[in-house]
C-alpha positions as CSV (number, residue, x, y, z in Angstrom):
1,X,83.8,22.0,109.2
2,X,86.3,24.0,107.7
3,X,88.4,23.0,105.0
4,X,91.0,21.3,106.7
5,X,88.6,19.2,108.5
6,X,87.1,18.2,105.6
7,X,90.2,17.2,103.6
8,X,90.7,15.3,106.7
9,X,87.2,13.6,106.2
10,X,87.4,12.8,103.0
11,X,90.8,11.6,103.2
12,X,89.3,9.1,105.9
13,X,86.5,8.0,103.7
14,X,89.9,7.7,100.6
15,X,90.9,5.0,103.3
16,X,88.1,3.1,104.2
17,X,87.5,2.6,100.2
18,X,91.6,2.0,99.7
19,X,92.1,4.6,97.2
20,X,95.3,6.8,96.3
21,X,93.5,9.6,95.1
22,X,90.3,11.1,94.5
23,X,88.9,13.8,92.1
24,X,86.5,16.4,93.0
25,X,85.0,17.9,89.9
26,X,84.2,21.4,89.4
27,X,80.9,20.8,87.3
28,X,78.4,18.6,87.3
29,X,76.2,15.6,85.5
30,X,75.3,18.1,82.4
31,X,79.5,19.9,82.3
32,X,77.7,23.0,83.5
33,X,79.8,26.2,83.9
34,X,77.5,27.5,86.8
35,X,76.2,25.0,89.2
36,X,73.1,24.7,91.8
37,X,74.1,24.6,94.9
38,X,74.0,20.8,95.3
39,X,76.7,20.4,92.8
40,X,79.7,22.7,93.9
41,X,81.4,19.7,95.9
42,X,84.8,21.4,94.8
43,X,83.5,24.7,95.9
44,X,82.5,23.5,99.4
45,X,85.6,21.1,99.1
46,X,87.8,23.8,98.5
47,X,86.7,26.9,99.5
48,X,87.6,28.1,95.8
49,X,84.6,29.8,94.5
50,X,85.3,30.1,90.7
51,X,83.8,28.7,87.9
52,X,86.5,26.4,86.4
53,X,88.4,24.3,88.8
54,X,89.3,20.7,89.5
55,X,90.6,19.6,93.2
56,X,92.6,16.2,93.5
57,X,93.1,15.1,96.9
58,X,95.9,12.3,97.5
59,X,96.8,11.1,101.4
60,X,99.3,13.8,101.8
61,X,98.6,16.3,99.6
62,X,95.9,18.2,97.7
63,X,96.1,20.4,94.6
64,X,93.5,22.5,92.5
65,X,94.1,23.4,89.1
66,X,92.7,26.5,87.0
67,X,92.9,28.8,84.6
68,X,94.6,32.9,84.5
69,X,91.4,34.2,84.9
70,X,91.2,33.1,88.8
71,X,95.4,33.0,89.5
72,X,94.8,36.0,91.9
73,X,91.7,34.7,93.6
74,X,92.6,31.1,94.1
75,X,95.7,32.3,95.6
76,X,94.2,34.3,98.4
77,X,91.2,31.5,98.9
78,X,93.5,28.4,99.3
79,X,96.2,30.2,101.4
80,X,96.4,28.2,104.2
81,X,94.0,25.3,103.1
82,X,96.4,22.6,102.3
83,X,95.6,22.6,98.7
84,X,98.3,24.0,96.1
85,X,97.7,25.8,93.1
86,X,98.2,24.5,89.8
87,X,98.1,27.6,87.0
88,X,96.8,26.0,84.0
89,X,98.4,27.4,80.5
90,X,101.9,28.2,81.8
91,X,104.7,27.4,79.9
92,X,105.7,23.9,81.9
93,X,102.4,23.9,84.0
94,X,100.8,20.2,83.6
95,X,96.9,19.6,84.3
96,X,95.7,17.2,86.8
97,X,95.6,14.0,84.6
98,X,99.1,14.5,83.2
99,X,100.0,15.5,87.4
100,X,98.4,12.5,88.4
101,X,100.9,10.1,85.9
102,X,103.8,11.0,87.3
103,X,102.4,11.4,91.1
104,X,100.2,8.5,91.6
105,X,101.8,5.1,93.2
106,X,102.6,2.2,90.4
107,X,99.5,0.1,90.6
108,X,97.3,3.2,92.2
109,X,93.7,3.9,92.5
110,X,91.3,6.7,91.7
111,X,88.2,7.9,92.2
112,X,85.5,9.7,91.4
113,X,81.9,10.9,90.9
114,X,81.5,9.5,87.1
115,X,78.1,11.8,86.9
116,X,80.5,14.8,87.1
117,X,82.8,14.2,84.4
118,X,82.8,13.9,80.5
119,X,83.7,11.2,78.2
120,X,86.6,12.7,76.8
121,X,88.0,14.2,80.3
122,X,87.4,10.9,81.4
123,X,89.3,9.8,78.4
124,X,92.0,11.7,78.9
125,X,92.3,10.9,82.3
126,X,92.1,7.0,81.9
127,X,94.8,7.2,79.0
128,X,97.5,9.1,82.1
129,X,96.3,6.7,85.1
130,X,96.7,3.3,82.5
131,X,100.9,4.9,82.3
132,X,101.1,3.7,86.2
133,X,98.7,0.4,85.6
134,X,96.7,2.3,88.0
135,X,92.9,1.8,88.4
136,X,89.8,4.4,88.0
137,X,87.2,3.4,91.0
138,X,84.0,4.8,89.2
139,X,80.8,6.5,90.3
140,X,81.9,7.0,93.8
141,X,80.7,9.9,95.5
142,X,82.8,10.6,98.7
143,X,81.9,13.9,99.3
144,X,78.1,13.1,99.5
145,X,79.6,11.0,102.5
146,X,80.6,13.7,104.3
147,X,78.7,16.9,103.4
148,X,75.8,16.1,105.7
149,X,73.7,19.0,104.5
150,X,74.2,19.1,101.2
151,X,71.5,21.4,99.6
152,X,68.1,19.4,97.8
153,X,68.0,19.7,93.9
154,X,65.8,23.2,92.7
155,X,62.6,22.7,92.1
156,X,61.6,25.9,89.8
157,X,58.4,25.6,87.3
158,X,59.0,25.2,84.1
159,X,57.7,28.1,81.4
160,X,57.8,28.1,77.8
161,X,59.0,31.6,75.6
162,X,58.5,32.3,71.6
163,X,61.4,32.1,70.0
164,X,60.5,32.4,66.3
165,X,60.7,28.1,65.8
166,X,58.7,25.8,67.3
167,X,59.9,22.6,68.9
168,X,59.0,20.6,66.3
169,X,60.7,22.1,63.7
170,X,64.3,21.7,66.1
171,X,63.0,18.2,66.9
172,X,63.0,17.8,62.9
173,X,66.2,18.8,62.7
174,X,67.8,16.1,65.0
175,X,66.0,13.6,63.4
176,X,67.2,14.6,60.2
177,X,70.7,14.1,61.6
178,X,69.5,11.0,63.0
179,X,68.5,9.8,59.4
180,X,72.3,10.9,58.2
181,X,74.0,8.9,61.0
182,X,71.5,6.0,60.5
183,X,71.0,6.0,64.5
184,X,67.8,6.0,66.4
185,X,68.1,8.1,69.0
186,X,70.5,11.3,70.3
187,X,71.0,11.6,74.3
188,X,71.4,15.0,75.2
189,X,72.7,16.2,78.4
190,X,73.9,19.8,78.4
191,X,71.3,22.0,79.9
192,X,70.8,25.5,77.3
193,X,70.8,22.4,74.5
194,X,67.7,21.3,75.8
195,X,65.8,24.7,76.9
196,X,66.4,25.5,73.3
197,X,65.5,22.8,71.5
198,X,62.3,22.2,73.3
199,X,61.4,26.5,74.2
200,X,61.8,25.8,77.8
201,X,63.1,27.8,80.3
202,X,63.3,27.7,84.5
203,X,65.2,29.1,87.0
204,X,66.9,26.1,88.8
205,X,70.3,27.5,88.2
206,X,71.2,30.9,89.4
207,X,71.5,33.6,86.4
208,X,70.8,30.6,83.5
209,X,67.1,30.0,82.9
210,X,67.3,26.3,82.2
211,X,66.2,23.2,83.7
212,X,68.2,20.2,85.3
213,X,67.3,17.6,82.8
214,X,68.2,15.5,80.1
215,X,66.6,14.7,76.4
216,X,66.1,11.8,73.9
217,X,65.2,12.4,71.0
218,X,64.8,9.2,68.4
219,X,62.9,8.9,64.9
220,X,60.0,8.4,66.2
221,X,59.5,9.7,69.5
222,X,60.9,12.2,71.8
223,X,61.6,12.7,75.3
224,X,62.3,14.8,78.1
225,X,63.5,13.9,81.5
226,X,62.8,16.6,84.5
227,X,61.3,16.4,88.0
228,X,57.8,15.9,87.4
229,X,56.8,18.4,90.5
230,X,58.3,21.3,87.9
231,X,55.6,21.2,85.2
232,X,52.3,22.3,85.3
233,X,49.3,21.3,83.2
234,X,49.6,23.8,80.8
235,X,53.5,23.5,79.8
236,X,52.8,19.6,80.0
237,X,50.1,19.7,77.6
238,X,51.7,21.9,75.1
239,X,55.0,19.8,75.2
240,X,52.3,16.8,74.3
241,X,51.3,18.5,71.4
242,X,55.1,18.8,70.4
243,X,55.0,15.2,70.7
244,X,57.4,15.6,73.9
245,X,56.9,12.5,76.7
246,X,57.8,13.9,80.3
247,X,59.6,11.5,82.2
248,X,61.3,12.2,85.9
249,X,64.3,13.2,86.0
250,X,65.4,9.8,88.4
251,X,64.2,7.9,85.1
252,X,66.6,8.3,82.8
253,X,69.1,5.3,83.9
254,X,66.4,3.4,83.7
255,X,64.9,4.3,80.2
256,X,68.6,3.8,78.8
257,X,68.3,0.3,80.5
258,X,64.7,-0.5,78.3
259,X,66.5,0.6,75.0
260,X,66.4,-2.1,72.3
261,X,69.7,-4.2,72.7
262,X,70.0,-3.2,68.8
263,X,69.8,0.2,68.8
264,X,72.5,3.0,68.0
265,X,72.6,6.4,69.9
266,X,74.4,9.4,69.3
267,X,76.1,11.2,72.0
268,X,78.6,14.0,72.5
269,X,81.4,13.3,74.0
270,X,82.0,16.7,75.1
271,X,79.6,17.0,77.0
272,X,77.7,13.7,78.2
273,X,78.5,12.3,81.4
274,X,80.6,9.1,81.6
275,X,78.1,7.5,83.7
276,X,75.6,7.5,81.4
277,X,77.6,7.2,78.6
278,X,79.6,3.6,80.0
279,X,75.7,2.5,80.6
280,X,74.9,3.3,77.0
281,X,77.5,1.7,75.7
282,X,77.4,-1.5,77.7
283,X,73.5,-1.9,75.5
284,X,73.6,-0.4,72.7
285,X,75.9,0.9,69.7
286,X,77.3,4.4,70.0
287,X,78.1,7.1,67.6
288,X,80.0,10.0,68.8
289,X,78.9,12.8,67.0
290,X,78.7,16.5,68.2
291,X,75.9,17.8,68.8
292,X,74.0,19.8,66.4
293,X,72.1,22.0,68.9
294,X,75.3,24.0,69.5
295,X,75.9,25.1,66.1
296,X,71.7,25.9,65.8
297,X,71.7,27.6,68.7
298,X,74.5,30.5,68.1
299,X,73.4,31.0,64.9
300,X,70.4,33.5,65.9
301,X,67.0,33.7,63.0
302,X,65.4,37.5,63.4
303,X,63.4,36.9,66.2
304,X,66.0,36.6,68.6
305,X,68.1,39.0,67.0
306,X,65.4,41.9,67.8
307,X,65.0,40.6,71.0
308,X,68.6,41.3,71.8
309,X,68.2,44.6,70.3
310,X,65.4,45.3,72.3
311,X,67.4,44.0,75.3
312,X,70.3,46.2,74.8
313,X,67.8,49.1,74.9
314,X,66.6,48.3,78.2
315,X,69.9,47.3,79.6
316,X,71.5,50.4,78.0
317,X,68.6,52.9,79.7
318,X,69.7,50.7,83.3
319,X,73.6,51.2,83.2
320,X,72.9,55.1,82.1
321,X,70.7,55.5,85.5
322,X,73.5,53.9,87.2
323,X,76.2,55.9,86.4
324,X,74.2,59.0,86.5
325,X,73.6,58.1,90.1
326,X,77.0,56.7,91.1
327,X,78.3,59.7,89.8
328,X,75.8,61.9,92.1
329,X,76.6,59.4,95.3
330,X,80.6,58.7,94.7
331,X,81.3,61.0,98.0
332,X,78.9,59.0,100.2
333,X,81.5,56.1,100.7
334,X,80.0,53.5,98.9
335,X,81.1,50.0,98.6
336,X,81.5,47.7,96.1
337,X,78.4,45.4,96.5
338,X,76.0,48.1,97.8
339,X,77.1,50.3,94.2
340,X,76.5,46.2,92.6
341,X,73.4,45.9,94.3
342,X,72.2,48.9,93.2
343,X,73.1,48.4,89.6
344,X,71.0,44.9,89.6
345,X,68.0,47.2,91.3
346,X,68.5,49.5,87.9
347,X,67.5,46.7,85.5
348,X,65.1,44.8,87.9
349,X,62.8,48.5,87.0
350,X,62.4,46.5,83.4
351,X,59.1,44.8,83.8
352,X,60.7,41.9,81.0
353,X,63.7,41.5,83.3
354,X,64.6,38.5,85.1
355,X,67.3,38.4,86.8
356,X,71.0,39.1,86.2
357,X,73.0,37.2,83.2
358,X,75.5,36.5,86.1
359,X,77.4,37.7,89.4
360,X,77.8,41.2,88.9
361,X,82.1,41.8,89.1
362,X,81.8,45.3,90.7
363,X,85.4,46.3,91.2
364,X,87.5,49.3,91.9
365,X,91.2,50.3,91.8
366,X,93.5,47.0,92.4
367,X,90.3,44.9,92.7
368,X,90.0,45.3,89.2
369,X,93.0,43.7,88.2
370,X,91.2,40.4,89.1
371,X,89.4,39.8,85.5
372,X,86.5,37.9,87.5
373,X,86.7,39.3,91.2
374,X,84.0,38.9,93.3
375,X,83.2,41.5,95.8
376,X,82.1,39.9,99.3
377,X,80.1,41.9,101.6
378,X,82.3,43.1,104.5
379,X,85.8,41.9,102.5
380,X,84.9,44.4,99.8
381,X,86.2,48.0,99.3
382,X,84.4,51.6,99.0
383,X,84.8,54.0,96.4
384,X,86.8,57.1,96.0
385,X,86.4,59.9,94.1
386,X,89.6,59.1,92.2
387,X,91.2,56.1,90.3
388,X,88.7,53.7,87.6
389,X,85.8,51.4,89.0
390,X,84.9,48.9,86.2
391,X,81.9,46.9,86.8
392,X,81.5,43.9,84.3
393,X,77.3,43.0,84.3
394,X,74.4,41.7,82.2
395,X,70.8,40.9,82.6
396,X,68.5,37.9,81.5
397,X,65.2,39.9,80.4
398,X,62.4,37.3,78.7
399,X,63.6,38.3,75.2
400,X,67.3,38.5,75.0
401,X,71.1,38.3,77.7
402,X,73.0,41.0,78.1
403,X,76.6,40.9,79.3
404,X,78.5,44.6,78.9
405,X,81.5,46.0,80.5
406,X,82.1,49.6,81.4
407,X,85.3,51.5,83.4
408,X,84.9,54.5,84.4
409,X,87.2,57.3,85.9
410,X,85.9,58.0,89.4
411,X,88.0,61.1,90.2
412,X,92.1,62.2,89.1
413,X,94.3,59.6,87.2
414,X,97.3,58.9,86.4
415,X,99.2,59.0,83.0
416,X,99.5,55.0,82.9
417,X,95.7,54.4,84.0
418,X,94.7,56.6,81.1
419,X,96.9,54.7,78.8
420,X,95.9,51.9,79.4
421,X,91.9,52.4,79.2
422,X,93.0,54.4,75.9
423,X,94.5,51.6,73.8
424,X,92.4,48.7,75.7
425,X,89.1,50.9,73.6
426,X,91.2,51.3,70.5
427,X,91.3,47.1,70.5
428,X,87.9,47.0,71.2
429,X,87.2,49.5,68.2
430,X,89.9,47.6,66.0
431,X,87.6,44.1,66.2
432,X,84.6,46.3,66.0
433,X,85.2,47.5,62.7
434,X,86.4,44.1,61.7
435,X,85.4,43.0,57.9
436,X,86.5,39.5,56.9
437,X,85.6,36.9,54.7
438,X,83.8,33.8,54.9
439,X,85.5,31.1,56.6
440,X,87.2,33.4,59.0
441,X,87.5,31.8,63.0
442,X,88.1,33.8,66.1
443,X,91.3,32.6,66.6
444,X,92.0,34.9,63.2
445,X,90.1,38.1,64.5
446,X,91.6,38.0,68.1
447,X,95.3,39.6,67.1
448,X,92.9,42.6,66.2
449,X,91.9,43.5,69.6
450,X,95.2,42.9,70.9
451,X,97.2,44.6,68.2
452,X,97.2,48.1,69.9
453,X,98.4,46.7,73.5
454,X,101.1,44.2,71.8
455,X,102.3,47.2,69.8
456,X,103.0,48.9,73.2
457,X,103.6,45.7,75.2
458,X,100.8,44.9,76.4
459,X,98.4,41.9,76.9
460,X,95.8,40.0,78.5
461,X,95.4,36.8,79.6
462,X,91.8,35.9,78.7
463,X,90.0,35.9,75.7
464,X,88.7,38.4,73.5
465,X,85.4,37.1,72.9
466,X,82.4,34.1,73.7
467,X,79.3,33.5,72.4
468,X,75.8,34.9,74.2
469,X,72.7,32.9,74.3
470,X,69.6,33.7,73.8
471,X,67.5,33.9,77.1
472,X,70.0,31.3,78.1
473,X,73.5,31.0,79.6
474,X,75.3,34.6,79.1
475,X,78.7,32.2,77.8
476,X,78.1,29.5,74.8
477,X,79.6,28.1,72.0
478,X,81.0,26.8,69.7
479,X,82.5,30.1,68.8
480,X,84.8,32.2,70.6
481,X,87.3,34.8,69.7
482,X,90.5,34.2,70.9
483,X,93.9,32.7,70.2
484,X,93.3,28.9,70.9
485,X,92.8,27.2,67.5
486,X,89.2,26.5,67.3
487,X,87.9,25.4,63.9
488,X,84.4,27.1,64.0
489,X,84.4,29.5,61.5
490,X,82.2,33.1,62.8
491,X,78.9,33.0,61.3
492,X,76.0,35.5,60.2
493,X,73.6,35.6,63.5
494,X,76.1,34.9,66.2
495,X,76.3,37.1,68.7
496,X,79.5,37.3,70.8
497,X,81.3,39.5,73.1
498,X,84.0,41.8,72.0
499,X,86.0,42.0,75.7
500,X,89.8,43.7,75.4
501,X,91.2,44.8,78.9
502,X,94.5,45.2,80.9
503,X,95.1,44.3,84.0
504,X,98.2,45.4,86.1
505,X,98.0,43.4,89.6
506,X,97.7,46.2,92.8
507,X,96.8,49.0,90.7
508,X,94.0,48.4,88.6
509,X,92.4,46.8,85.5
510,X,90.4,48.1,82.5
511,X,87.9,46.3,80.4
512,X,85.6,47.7,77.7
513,X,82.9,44.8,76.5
514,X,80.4,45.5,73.6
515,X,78.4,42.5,73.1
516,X,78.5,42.5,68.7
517,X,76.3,40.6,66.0
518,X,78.0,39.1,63.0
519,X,76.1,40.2,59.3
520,X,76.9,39.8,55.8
521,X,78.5,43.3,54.6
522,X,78.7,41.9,50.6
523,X,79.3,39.5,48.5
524,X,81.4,39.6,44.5
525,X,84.4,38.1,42.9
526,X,85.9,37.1,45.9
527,X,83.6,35.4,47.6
528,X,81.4,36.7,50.9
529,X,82.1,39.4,53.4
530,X,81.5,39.5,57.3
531,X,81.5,42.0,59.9
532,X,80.3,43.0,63.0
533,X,77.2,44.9,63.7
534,X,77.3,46.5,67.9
535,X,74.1,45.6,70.0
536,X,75.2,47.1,73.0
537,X,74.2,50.8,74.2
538,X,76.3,52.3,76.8
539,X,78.7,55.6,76.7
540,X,82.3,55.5,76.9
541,X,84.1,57.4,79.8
542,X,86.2,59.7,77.1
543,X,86.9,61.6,80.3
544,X,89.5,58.7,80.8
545,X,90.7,59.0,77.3
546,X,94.4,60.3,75.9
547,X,93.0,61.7,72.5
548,X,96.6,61.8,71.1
549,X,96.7,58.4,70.8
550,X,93.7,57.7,68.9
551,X,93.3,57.7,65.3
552,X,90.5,60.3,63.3
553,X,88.7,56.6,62.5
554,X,89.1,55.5,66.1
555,X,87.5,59.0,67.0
556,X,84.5,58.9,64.3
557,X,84.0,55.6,65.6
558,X,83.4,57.0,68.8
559,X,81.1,59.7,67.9
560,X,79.1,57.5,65.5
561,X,78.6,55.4,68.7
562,X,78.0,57.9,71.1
563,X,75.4,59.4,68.6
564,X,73.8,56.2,68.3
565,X,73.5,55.5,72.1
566,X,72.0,58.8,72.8
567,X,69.2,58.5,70.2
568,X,68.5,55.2,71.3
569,X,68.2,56.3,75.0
570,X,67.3,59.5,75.2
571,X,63.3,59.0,74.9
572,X,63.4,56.5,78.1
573,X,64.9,59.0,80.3
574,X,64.2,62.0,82.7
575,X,65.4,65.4,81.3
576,X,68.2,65.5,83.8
577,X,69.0,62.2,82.8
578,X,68.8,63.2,79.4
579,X,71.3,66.6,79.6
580,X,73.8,64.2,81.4
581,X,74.2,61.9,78.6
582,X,74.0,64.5,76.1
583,X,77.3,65.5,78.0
584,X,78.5,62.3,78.4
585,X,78.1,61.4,74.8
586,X,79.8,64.9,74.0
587,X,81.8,65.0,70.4
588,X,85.8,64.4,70.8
């Protein structure tokens, strides 16, 4: 079927259960940002293949809603679907819930797969569908009806990694929360949560090494809630020794169902499922507290902080191979995906690889004004020795993600191209050399990158930075550097990208990405001092670069960096490899 036909069908099935509208979500029962393949209904829905979306379908119209990052793409993937685009933060724009108010029929019904929604979307939602008296038809999944091959649930084994604290010790932190709330028990859903707290990993989603599952953890006892077919012996012993109970995935309605009619859970709203969460509720007492995995989890202890250095290392000696050899092959009329394929076949040499952090975005000229383009095989284009290819990458290696951005000049370019990469690296080196004091919150650091283009009216839609896990999903929380108020202050051992670029639509875009650790840089009468120390190793393109517009800092920054990156990579490359950095890392 293509995706007319199945608007069709679905809005058949709307019929048969008498509703108005119905809400395909763009995540699933654990509010994952990638998805297996069994949970992307709006993707299959749709045809829209980016990661944030939501598609509402009504009897005579459809619309999907998302964000600036996927304007261009949605665009050319709905044209001629039937479904309109809805760009999210506009000036006037209005998100599905708030649509649905003022579109849905007095009295009206929705529906929807409750697993794939959140308690406060769902809240949100219910508080604009109760302004037309209308009515939410719950846990209803339509488009199971009608996708008649949906894919089977993964089934990857589970495997275990050191990451400097042991599961009890996390498990003892939640119970220690526990104690403060005066609750029994915390339901987790979200998917790195668990892999951390319990030093689990598994490849059941594409480029995240985590498991579908869900967690419980209560004063006394502790659970975890995963096809049983996915653990061995060994891992299942081991978790038994952390005093973790394995339960099948299936089971976790029904353990909810057995829990004492007395007893008080905490849950976050933010990211629990609504289904689970309205069964919760309807037996025990709830208390809706965030979780405190997040917070643990971004804040990295040494370990994991020389695992990403060691990470970098490797990644850094991959994307130096690859440019040395793109640069040797630009004349042989390459194409986007064979020059990303051949990137991913770089790191994939690294015996602790193991697998990319994401879908490589391999993009040249105009492509590259699309901040998350995806090059298709066939649909993509081939480099020319002229204009700027950035490729935007990373790789999940047993003991530390990588996620790093590079564009480079591929031949003659114009005065605005060079312009533009210019001042998009003198934002990058502005946040870089960031100091701050405690307290300080991304929202406060983000006017640093973006001073330089706004000086020159310039801008970019996205944000400036996200948080980097560890072994786990290449985007996390809770901090992020960027201009939406968010409370969370930037913290010692967070590691977050540091992601400036400009983008002008049919002529090209430029990102430079430095993934950067936060350390203490002193302390005295005025309390303590942050700033950022720069995991990743790569070489700038100064080839690209107008040195009258940078600073004597801006270019000692360089150097130092260059200087750093060649001592760093030298010893784990050929001699011709070797001369060709030594060029590329040149003094300016």
């Amino acid at each position: 079927m293509d995706i007319t036909s199945r608007l069709l069908a679905l809005r058949e099935v709307m019929e048969r259960e008498g509703l108005d509208a119905y809400i395909v979500s763009g995540t699933d029962p654990h509010n994952s940002e990638y998805l297996p393949e069994a949970w992307k209904q709006r993707e299959w829905m749709s045809g829209f293949t980016g990661s944030f979306g939501t598609l509402v379908v009504l009897k005579d119209q459809a619309g999907l809603w998302t964000d600036s990052r996927y304007f261009i793409q949605a665009e050319k993937q709905l044209k001629n679907s039937g479904i309109q685009l809805h760009k999210l933060r506009m000036p006037g724009s209005l998100d599905y819930p708030e649509w649905l108010s003022s579109t849905l029929p007095q009295k009206g019904r929705v529906g929807l797969d409750c697993f794939c929604i959140s308690v406060v979307e769902m809240k949100r939602l219910k508080k604009n569908i109760d302004i037309k008296e209308g009515k939410i038809v719950e846990n209803i999944d339509l488009v199971g009806d009608i996708w008649l091959n949906r894919p089977e649930l993964p089934n990857s084994p589970l495997f275990r990694i050191e990451t400097g604290v042991d599961a009890k010790t996390k498990i003892a932190m939640v119970r220690h929360v526990l104690q403060k709330e005066k609750s029994d028990y915390f339901v987790f859903s979200a998917l790195d949560e668990i892999a951390w707290l319990y030093n689990i990993r598994c490849n059941d989603i594409l480029y995240n090494p985590v498991a579908i599952s869900y967690a419980i953890v209560g004063m006394k006892d502790t659970h975890l809630f995963v096809k049983f077919d996915k653990v061995s012996k060994e891992i299942a012993e081991e978790l038994k020794q952390d005093g973790v109970q394995i339960h099948d995935y299936c089971r976790i309605s029904n353990f909810l169902n057995e829990l004492p009619k007395e007893a008080s859970c905490c849950i976050d709203v933010s990211t629990l499922n609504y289904a689970l969460y309205h069964q919760i509720t309807s037996r025990c007492s709830v208390k809706e507290v965030a979780s405190p995995l997040v917070l643990s989890k971004a804040i990295k202890n040494k370990t994991e902080i020389e695992g990403f250095r060691a990470a970098c290392v490797k990644d850094g000696v991959a994307m130096t191979k690859f440019f040395y050899w793109l640069e040797r092959n630009i004349c042989n009329h390459l194409t986007e995906t064979e020059v990303s394929e051949q990137l991913t076949a770089m790191r994939a040499c690294c015996s602790e690889y193991i697998s990319d952090s994401f879908h490589n975005i391999s993009a040249y000229g105009a492509n590259a004004a699309l901040p998350h383009y995806s090059a298709l095989p066939g649909q993509d284009s081939r480099l020319e020795a002229r204009g700027l290819y950035l490729v935007d990458s990373g790789g999940q290696y047993i003991h530390g993600t990588t996620d790093i951005t590079r564009t480079v000049s591929l031949g003659e370019l114009t005065r605005q191209e060079k312009e533009d990469y210019t001042i998009v690296l003198k934002g990058m080196i502005a946040l870089s050399c960031a100091v701050f004091p405690e307290g300080t919150r991304g929202c406060n650091l983000d006017a640093l990158a973006r001073q330089p283009m706004w000086q020159t009216l310039r801008n970019f839609g996205h944000g400036t930075g996200h948080g980097i896990g560890f072994f786990l999903n290449v985007h996390e929380g809770p901090q992020s550097i960027r201009q939406d108020l968010k409370e969370q202050a930037i913290l010692p051992g967070m590691v977050t990208s540091n992601e400036p670029g400009i983008y002008r639509e049919n002529s090209h875009g430029i990102r430079h990405e430095n993934m950067i650790l936060c350390v203490p840089v002193g302390e005295n009468e005025f309390g303590k001092w942050y700033g950022f120390e720069t995991l990743t190793l790569c070489y700038f393109d100064t080839s690209a670069l107008l040195l009258e517009l940078l600073t004597e800092e801006e270019k000692k920054w360089i150097n130092d960096y260059h200087k750093t990156v060649y001592q760093k990579l030298a010893p784990f490359l050929n001699q011709e490899e070797v001369c060709w950095l030594a060029k590329k890392t040149k003094e300016i």
